[in-house]
N, C-alpha and C positions, 0 to 999 in steps of 0.2 A: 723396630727396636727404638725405645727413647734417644737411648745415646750414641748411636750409630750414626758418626758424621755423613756417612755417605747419600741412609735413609734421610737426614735433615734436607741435605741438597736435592733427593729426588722427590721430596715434598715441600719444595722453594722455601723451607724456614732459612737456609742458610742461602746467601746469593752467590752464585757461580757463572760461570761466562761458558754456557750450553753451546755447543755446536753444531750437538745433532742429539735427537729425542725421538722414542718414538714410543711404541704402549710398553715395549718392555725394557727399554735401555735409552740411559742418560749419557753423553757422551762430553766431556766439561775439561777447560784447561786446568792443568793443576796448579795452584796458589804457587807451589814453592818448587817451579818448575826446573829439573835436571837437565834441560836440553833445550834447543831455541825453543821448539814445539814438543810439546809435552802435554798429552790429553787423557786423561782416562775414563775409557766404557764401564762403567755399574749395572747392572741389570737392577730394575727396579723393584722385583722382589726381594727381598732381603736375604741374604746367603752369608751368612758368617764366613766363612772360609769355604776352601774346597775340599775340604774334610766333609761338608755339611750338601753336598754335592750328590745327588740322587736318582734314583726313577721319574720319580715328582716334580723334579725340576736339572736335566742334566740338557737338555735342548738348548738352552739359554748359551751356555757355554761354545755350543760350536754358533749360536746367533752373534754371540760378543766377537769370535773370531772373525767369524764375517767382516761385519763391520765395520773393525779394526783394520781388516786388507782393503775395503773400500776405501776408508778414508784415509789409510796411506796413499794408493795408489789418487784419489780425488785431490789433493793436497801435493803432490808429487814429493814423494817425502820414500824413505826407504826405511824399513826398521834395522835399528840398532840393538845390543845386547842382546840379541834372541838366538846366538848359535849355539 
């Protein structure tokens, strides 16, 4: 999408401070960050929301969680907000 911040950052127009990358997810701290560490996973095909969440593409979604538990746990970090 043009104007999809997210897509600009998974295609370096926009610069972002990556932590972890790989073919299908961007992992980047966020600019206006809510907490000391504060990072969010994108998968790098573009999915508008989770409304837009499919057969075609619903994998991603438990790849992002992964992820997510690795890199709390690689970080030693616990997650917050998620009960």
């Amino acid at each position: 999408m043009e104007d999809c911040i997210f897509c600009k950052i998974v295609n370096k127009q926009i610069p972002s401070e990556i932590v972890y990358e790989d073919s299908e997810i961007t992992a980047f701290h966020d600019v206006s960050p809510k907490a000391p560490t504060h990072i969010l996973l994108i998968p790098k095909k573009h999915i508008a929301s989770t409304e837009f969440i499919n057969d075609s593409n619903y994998d991603i979604t438990g790849k992002l969680i992964f992820r997510a538990s690795e890199m709390l746990k690689n970080l030693n970090l616990k997650a917050t907000g998620l009960s």
